[in-house]
GULO-56280 format. One record per residue (C-alpha): residue number from 1; residue in three letters; x, y, z. Coordinates in pm, whole numbers, plus 50000, padded with zeros to 5 digits. Each point is the difference from the previous one (the first is absolute). Layout:
BEGIN
r k: NUM r: ala c1: X c2: Y c3: Z $
...
This chain:
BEGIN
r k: 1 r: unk c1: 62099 c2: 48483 c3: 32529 $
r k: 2 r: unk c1: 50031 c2: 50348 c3: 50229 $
r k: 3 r: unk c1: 50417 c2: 50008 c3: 49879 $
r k: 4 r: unk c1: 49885 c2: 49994 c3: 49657 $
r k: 5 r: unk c1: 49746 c2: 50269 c3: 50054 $
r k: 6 r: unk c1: 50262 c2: 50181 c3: 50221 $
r k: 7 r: unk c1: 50271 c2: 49983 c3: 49723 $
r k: 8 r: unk c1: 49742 c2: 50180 c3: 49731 $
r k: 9 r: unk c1: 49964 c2: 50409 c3: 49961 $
r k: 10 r: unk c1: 49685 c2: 50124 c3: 50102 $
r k: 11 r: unk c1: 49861 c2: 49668 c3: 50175 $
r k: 12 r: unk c1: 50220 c2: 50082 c3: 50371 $
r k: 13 r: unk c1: 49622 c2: 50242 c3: 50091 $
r k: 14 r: unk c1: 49784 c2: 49715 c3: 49851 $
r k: 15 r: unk c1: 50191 c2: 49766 c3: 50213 $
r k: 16 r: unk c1: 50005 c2: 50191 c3: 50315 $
r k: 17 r: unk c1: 49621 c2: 50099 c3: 49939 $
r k: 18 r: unk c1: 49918 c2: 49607 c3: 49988 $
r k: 19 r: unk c1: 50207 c2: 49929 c3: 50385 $
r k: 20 r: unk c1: 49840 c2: 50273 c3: 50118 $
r k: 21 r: unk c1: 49617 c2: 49906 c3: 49912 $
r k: 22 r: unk c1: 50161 c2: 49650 c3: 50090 $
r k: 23 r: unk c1: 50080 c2: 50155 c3: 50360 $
r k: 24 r: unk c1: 49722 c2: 50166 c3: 50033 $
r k: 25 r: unk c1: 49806 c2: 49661 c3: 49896 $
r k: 26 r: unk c1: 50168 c2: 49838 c3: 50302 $
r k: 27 r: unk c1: 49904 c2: 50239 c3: 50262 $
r k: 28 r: unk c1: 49614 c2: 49975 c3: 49933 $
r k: 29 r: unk c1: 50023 c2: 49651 c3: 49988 $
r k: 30 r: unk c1: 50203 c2: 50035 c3: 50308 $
r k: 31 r: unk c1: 49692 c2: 50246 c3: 50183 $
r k: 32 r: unk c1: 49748 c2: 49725 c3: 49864 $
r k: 33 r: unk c1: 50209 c2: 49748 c3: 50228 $
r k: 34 r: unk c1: 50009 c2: 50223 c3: 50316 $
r k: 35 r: unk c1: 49595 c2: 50131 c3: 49964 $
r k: 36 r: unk c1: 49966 c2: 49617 c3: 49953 $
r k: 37 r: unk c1: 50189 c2: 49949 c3: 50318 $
r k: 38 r: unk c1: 49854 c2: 50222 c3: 50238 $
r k: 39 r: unk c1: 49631 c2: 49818 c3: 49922 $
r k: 40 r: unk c1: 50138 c2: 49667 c3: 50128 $
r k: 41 r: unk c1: 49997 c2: 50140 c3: 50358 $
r k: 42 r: unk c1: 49640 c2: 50107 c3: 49965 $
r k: 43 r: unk c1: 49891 c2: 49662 c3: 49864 $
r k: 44 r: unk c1: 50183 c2: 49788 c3: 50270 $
r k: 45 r: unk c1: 49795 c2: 50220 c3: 50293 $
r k: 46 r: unk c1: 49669 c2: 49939 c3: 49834 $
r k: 47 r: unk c1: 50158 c2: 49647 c3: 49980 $
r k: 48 r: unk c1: 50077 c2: 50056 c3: 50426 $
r k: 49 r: unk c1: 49655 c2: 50103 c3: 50054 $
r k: 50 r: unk c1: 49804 c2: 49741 c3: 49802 $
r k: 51 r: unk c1: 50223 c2: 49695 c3: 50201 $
r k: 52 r: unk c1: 49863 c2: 50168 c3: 50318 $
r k: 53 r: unk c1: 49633 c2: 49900 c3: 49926 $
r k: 54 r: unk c1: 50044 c2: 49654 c3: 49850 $
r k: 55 r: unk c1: 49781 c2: 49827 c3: 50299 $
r k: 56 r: unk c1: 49717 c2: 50166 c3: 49803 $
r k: 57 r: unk c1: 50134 c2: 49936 c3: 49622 $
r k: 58 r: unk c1: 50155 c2: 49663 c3: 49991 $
r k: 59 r: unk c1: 49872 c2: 49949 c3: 49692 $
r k: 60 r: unk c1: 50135 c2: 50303 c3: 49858 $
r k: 61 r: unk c1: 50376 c2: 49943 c3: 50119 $
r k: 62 r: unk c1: 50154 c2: 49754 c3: 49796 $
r k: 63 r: unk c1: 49826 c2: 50240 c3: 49739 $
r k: 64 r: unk c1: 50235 c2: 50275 c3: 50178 $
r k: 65 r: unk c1: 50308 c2: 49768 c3: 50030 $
r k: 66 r: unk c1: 49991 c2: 50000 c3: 49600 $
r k: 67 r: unk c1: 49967 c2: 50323 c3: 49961 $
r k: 68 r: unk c1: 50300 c2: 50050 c3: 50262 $
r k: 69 r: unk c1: 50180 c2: 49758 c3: 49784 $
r k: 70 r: unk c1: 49929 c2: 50175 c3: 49693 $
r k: 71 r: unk c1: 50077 c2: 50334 c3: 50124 $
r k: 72 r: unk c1: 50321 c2: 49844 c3: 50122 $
r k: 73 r: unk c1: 50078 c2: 49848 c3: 49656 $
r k: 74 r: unk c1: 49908 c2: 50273 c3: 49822 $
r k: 75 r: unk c1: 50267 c2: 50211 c3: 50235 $
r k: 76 r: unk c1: 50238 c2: 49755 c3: 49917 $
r k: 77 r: unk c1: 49886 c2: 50012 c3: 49596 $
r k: 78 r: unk c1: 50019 c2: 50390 c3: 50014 $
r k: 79 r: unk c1: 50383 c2: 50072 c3: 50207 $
r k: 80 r: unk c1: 50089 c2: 49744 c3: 49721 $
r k: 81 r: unk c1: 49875 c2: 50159 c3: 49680 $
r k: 82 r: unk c1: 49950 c2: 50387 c3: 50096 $
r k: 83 r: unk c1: 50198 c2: 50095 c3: 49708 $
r k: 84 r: unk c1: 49747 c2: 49823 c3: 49764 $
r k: 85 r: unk c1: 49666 c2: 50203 c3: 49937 $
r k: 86 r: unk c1: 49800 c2: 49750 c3: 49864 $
r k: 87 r: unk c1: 50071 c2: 49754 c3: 50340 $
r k: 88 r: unk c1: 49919 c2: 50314 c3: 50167 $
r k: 89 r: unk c1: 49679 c2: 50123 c3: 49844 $
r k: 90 r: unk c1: 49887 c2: 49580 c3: 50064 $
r k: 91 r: unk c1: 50058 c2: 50058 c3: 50330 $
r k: 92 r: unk c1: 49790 c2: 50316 c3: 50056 $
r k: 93 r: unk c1: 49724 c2: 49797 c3: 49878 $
r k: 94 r: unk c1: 50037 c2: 49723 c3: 50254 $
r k: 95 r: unk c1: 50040 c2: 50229 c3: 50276 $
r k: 96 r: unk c1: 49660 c2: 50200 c3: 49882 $
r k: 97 r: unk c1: 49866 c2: 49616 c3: 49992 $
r k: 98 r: unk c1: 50079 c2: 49964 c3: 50331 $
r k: 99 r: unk c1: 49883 c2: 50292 c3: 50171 $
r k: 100 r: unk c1: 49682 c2: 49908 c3: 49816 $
r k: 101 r: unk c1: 49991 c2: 49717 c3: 50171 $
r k: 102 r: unk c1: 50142 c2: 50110 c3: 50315 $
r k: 103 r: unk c1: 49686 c2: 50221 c3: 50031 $
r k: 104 r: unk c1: 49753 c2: 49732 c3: 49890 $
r k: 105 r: unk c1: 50150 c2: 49849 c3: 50346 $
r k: 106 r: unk c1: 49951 c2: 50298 c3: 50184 $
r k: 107 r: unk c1: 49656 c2: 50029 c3: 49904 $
r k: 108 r: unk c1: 49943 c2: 49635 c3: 50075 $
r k: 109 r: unk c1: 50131 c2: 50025 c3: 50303 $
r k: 110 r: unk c1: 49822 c2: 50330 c3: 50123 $
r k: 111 r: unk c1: 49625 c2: 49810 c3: 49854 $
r k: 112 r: unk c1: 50117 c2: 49680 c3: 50275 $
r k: 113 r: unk c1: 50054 c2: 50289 c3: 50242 $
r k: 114 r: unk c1: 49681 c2: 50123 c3: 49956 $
r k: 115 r: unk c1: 49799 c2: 49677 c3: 50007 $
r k: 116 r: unk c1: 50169 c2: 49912 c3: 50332 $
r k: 117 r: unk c1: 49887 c2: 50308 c3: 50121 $
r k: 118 r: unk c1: 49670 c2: 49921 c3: 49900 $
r k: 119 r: unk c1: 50041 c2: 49628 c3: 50168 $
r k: 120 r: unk c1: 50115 c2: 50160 c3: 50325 $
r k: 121 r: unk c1: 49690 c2: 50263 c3: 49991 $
r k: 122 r: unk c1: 49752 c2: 49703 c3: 49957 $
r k: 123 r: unk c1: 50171 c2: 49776 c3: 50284 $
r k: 124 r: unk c1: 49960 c2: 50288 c3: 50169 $
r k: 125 r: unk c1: 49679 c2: 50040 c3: 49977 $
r k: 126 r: unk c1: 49929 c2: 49643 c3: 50048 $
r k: 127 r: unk c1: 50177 c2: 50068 c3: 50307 $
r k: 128 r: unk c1: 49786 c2: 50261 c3: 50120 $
r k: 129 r: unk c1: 49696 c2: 49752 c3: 49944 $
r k: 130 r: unk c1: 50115 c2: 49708 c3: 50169 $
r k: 131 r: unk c1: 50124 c2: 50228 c3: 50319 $
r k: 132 r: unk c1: 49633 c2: 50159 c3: 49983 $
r k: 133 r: unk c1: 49857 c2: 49677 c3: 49990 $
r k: 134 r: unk c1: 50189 c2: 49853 c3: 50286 $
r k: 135 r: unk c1: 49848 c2: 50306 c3: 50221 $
r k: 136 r: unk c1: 49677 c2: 49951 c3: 49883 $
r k: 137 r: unk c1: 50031 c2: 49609 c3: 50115 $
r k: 138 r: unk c1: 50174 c2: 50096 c3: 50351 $
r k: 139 r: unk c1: 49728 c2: 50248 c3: 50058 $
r k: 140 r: unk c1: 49718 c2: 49776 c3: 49922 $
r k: 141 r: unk c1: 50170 c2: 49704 c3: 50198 $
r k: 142 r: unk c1: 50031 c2: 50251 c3: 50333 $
r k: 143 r: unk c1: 49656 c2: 50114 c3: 49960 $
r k: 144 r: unk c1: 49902 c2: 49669 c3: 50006 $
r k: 145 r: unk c1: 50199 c2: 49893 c3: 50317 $
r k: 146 r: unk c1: 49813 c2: 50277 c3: 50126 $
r k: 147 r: unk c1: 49667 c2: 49873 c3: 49940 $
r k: 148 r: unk c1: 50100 c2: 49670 c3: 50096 $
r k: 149 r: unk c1: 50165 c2: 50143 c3: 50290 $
r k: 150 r: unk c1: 49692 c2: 50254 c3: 50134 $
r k: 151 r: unk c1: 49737 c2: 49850 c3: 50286 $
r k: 152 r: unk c1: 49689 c2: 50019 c3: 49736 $
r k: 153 r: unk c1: 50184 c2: 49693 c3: 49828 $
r k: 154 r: unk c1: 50105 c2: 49842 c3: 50329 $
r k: 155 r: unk c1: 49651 c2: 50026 c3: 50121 $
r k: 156 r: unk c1: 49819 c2: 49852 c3: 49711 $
r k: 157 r: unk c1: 50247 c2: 49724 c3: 49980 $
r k: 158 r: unk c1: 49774 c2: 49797 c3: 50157 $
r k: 159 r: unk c1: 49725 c2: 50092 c3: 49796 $
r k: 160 r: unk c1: 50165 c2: 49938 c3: 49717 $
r k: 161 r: unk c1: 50085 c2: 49656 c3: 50073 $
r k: 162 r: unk c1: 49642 c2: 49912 c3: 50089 $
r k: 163 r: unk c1: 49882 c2: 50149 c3: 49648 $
r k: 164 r: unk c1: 50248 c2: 49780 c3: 49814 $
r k: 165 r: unk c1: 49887 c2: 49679 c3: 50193 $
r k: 166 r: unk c1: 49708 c2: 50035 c3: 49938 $
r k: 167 r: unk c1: 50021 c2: 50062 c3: 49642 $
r k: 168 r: unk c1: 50213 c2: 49673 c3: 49935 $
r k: 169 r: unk c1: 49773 c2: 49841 c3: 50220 $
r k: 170 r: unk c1: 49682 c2: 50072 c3: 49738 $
r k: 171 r: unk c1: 50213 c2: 49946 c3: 49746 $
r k: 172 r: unk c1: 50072 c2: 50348 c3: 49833 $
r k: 173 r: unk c1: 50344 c2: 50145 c3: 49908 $
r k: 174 r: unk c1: 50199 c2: 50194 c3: 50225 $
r k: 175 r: unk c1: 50034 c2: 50303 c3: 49728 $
């Protein structure tokens, strides 16, 4: 169709106007693919990070492995088709899906953060209690060796065992 054009009077600027603007069509499309590109490298190390603390999101990680995979297919969809804007404008929306949900993980994960915190603050303090409570025991157990121990209790021994005698001997309790 362009040798027809060519061959006419008058049509050689129309025709070099439309490869121009055609040119000029393929070098956005062409900047769309590299901004495109250098994202991917963010994405993969918040990808990095979020792998790092998947003791405390297991549940969260095969949500992450799709996302990785659809990241990765979506790469792979994109490098394919950069040259078609309606593949690429479908593909800005997944990407803004994903960082949606990408943060919807972060915050998830930064709320389990938190209530761990909180756990470890209240088996601390449980701690505390317990530890307190074990003094309080050893120091009432020593002061009662003491007592038991000391030559008033010694001495009365004896006294004692008369008293409790006779008390089962008339029949009351030994209270």
């Amino acid at each position: 169709m362009f040798w027809l054009l060519r061959d006419q009077p008058g049509e050689t600027l129309r025709l070099e106007a439309l490869i121009n603007e055609y040119s000029q069509r393929m070098i956005r499309s062409d900047d769309i693919l590299v901004a495109l590109e250098s994202t991917f490298p963010l994405i993969w190390e918040y990808y990095q990070k979020t792998q790092s603390q998947a003791l405390l999101l297991t549940s969260n990680l095969e949500q992450q492995e799709r996302l990785t995979k659809t990241i990765h297919r979506m790469w792979e969809q994109l490098t394919q088709s950069s040259r078609k804007n309606s593949l690429l404008d479908r593909a800005t929306l997944e990407i803004e899906d994903l960082r949606k949900q990408l943060a919807a993980a972060d915050r998830q994960q930064r709320e389990r953060d938190d209530q761990i915190r909180r756990l470890q603050d209240s088996l601390r303090q449980q701690a505390i209690i317990v530890s307190r409570a074990v003094q309080e025991k050893t120091r009432n157990a020593q002061i009662l060796q003491e007592v038991f121990e000391s030559s008033s209790w010694r001495l009365t021994a004896p006294l004692r065992f008369v008293v409790t005698k006779l008390r089962s001997a008339l029949g009351r309790n030994t209270a």
